[in-house]
C-alpha positions as CSV (number, residue, x, y, z in Angstrom):
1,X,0.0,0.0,0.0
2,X,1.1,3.2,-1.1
3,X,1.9,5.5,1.8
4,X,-0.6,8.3,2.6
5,X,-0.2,11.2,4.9
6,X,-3.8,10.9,5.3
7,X,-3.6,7.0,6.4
8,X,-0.7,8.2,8.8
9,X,-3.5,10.4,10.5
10,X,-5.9,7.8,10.3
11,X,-8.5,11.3,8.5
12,X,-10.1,11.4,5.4
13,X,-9.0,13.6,2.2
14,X,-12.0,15.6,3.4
15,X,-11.1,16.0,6.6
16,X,-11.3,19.6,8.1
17,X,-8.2,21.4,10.0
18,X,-9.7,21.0,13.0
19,X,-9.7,16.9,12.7
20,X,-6.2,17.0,11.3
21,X,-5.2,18.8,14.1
22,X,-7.1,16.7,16.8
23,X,-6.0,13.6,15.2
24,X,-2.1,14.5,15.4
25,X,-2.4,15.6,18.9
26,X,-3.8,12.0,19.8
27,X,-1.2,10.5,17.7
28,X,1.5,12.5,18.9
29,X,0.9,11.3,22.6
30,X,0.5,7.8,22.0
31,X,3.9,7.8,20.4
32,X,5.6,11.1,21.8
33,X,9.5,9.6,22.6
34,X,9.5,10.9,25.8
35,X,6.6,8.8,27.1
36,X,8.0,5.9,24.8
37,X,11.6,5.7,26.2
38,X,13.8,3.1,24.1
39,X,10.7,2.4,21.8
40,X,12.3,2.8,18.0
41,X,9.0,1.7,16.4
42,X,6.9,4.5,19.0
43,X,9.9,6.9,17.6
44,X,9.4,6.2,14.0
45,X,5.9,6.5,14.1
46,X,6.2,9.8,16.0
47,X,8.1,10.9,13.3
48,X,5.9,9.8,10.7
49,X,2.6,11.6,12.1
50,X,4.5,14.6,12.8
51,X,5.8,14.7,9.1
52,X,2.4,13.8,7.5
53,X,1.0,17.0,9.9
54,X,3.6,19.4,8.9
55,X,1.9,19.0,5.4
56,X,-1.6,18.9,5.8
57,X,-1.8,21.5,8.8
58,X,-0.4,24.1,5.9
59,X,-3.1,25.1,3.5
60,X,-0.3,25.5,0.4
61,X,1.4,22.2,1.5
62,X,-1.8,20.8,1.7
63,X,-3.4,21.6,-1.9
64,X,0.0,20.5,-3.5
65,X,0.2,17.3,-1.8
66,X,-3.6,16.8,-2.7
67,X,-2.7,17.8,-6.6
68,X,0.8,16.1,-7.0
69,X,1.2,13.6,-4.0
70,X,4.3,12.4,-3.0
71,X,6.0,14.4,-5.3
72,X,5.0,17.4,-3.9
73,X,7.2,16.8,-0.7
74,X,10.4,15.9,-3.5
75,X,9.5,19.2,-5.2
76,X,10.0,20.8,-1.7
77,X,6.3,21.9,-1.9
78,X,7.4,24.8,-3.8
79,X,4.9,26.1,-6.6
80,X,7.4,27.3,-9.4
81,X,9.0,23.8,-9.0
82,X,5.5,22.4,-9.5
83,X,4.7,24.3,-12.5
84,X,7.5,23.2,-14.1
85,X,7.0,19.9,-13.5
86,X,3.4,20.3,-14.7
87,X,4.8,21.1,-17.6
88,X,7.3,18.0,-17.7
89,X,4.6,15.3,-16.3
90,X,2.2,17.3,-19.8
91,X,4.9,16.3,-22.3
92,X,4.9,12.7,-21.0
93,X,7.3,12.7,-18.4
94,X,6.9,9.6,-16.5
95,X,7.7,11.7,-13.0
96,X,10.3,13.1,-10.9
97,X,13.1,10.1,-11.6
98,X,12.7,11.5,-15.1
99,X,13.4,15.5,-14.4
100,X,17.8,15.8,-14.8
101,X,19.0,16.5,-11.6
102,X,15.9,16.1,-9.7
103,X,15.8,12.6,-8.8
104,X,15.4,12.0,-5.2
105,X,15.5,15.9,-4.8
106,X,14.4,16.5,-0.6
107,X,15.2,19.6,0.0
108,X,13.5,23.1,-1.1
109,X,16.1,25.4,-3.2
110,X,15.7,28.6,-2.5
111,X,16.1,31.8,-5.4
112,X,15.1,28.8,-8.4
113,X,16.1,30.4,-11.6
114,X,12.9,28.6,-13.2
115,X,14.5,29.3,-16.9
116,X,17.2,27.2,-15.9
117,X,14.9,24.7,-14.2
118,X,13.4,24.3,-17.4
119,X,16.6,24.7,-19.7
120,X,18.0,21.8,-17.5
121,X,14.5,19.4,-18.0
122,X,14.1,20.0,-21.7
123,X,18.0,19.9,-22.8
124,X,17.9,23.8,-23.4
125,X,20.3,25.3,-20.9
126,X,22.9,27.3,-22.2
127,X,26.4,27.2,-21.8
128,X,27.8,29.6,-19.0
129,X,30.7,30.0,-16.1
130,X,30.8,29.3,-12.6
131,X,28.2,30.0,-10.6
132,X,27.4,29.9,-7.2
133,X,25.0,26.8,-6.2
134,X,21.4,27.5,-4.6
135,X,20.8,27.5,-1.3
136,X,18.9,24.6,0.2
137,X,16.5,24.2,2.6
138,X,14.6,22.2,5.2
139,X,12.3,22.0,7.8
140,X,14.0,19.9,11.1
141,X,11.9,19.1,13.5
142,X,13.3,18.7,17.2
143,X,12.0,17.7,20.5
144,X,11.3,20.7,23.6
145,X,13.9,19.2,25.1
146,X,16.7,19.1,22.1
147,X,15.6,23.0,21.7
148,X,16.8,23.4,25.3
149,X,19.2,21.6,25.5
150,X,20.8,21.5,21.9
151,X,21.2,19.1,19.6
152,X,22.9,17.8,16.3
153,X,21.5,16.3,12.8
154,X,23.2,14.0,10.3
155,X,21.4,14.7,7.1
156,X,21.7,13.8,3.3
157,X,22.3,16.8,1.2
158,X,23.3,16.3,-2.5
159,X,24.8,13.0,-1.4
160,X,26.5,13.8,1.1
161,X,26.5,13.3,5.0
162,X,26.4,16.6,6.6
163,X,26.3,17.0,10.2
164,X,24.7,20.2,11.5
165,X,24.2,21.6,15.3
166,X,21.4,23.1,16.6
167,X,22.0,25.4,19.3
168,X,20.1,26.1,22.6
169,X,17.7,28.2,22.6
170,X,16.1,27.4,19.1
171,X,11.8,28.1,18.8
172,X,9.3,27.4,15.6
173,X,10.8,29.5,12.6
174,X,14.4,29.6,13.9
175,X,16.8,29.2,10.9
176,X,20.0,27.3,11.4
177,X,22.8,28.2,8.6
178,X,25.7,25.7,7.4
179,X,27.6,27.9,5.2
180,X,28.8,26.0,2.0
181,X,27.1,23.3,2.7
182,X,24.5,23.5,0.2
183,X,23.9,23.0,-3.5
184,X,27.1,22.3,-5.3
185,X,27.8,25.5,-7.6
186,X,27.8,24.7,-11.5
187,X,30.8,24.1,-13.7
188,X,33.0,24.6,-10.3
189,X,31.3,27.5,-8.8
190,X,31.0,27.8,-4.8
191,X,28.6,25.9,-3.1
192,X,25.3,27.7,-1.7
193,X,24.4,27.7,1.7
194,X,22.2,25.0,3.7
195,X,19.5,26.7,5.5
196,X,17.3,24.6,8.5
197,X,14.1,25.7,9.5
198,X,13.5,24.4,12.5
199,X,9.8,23.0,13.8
200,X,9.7,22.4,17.8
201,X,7.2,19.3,18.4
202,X,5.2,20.0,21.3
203,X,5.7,18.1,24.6
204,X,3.0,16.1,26.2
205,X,3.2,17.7,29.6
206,X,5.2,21.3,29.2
207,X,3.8,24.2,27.6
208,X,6.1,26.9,26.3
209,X,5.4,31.0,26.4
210,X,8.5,32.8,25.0
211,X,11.4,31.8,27.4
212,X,9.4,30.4,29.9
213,X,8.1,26.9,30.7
214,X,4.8,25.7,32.5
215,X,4.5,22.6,34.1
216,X,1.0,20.9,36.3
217,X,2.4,19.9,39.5
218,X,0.5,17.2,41.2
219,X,0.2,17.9,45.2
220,X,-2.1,15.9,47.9
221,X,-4.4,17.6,49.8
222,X,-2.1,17.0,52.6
223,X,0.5,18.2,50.9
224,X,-1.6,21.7,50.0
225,X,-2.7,21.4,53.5
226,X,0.6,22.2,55.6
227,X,3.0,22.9,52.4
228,X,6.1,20.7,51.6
229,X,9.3,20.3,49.6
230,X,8.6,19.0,46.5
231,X,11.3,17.7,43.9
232,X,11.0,18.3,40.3
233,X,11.9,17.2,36.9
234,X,13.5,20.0,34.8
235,X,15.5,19.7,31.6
236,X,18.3,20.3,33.3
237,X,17.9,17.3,35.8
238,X,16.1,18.5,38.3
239,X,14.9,21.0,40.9
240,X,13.6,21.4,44.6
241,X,10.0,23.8,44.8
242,X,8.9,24.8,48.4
243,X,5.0,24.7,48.7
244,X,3.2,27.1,51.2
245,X,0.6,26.0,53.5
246,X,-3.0,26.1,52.0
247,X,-1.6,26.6,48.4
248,X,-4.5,26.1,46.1
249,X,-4.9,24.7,42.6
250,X,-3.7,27.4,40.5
251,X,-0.8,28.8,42.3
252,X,2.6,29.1,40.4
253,X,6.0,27.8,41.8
254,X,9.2,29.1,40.0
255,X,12.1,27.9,39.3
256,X,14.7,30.5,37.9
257,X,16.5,30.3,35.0
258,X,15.2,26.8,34.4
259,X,13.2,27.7,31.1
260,X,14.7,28.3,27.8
261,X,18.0,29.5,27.5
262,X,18.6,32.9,25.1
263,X,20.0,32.0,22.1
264,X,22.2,35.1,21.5
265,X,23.3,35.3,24.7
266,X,21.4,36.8,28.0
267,X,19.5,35.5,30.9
268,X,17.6,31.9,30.5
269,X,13.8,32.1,31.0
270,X,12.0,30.4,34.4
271,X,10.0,27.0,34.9
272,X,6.7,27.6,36.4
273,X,4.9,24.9,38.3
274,X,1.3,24.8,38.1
275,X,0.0,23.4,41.6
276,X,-3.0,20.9,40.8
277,X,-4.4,19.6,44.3
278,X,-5.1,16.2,43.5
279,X,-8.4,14.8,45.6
280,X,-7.9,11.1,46.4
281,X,-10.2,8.6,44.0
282,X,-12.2,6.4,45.6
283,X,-15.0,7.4,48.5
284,X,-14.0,4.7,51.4
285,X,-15.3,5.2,55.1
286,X,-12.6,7.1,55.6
287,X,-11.8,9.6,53.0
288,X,-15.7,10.6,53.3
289,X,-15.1,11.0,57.4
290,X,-12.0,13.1,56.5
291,X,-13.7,14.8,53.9
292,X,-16.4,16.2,56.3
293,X,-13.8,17.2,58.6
294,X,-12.4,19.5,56.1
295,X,-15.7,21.4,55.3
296,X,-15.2,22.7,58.7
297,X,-12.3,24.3,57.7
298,X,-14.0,26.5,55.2
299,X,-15.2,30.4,56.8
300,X,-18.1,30.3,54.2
301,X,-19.4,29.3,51.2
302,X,-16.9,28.5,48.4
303,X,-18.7,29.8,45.8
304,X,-20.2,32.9,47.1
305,X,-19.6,35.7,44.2
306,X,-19.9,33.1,41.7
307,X,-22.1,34.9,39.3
308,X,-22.4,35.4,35.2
């Protein structure tokens, strides 16, 4: 069976943004690596979801791959590419293996000189000197924590293995430059420029805002009760959080300098911990007896003010 970013997503061709969107997010956390730990098969289908949601949560992306399938992603979903290759696929081009010097193509060059494009496809180009090769580009996707904490990827790029690192500090929209290590440059001209866009997946239990990190913290009532010293995972290892007595759900615990570190230097955001008092499941003899003692603790009615 052919592979389908639609199958990935178990939606339809017809199915709105809204279901792509809720069906990633349920994909995502049944095979999000940090809640998979050593799973290769929970990793690879991460990735594949992820990848099929890139495309179809982008309106342009989305029409292309619906017109031109999988060789819309080898076209780098870019619309003068796909013209052109209209045009080849109209005079009987049996696809992309057939287009010179496009076979296999996965990255997006950027500044296409489409006359040359099309010289190059239908035996037309001219003869000239060096020139400098295009720029490529592609989207990288990265775990919250890689963004954090950095990271390193070992791509293919016009046949070769190039290693690129990904600094601290990266968001969404960040672009990582590998000078020289883009498209080779025609009859001996300098290589262009390889240009990563990165795309930070979203984590299953932290939120980001800017620098900053939130985090639920589950507390007992007990705990709420007379306050405590609470450890913590951070992405840095860890962290110790000192709860007041009679915190309430709500209440926000920081930990400086534990968020996102600046990427060009300057202070690292904070980690805030969300305090949510957990209530005990279950209604035995004795959570019920407790659970009347504590009304008494209340000076009036909880939801006095309440109104619309």
């Amino acid at each position: 069976m052919v592979d389908d970013y639609y199958q990935r997503l178990g939606v339809s061709r017809q199915a709105s943004d809204d279901e792509v969107k809720k069906a990633y997010r349920q994909a995502a956390k049944k095979f999000h690596p940090d809640l998979n730990p050593g799973n290769k098969s929970a990793e690879e289908k991460f990735k594949q979801v992820t990848a099929a949601f890139e495309v179809l949560s982008d309106p342009k992306k989305r029409k292309l791959y619906d017109e031109l399938g999988p060789e819309a992603e080898k076209l780098g979903f870019d619309e003068k590419k796909a013209q052109a290759y209209r045009q080849w696929k109209s005079a009987g081009s049996p696809g992309m293996g057939g287009m010179p010097g496009m076979g296999g193509f996965d990255f997006d060059a950027q500044g296409v000189d489409l006359e040359d494009l099309l010289g190059q496809m239908f035996g037309q180009q001219r003869a000239r000197g060096p020139r400098r090769g295009s720029d490529l580009q592609a989207t990288v996707q990265v775990s919250l924590k890689e963004a954090i904490t950095g990271t390193e990827r070992n791509l293919e790029v016009d046949g070769r293995r190039v290693t690129v690192k990904i600094p601290a500090g990266v968001d969404t929209g960040t672009q990582v430059r590998a000078a020289g290590q883009g498209q080779k440059g025609p009859r001996g001209g300098a290589s262009g420029d390889l240009l990563l866009e990165i795309e930070v997946l979203p984590h299953p239990l932290v939120r980001r805002e800017g620098a900053d990190l939130y985090l639920d913290l589950p507390v007992t009532v007990r705990e709420a009760l007379e306050g405590a010293q609470i450890r913590v995972p951070t992405f840095g290892g860890g962290g110790t959080v000192t709860l007041k007595p009679g915190s309430q759900s709500g209440t926000k615990l920081r930990l400086r300098g534990q968020g996102v570190p600046a990427l060009r230097g300057g202070a690292a955001g904070d980690l805030y911990l969300v305090v949510q008092v957990k209530v005990p499941e279950g209604a035995s003899e004795a959570l019920r007896a407790a659970a009347k003692a504590l009304d008494s603790g209340y000076a009036g009615d909880v939801r006095s003010g309440l109104t619309l």
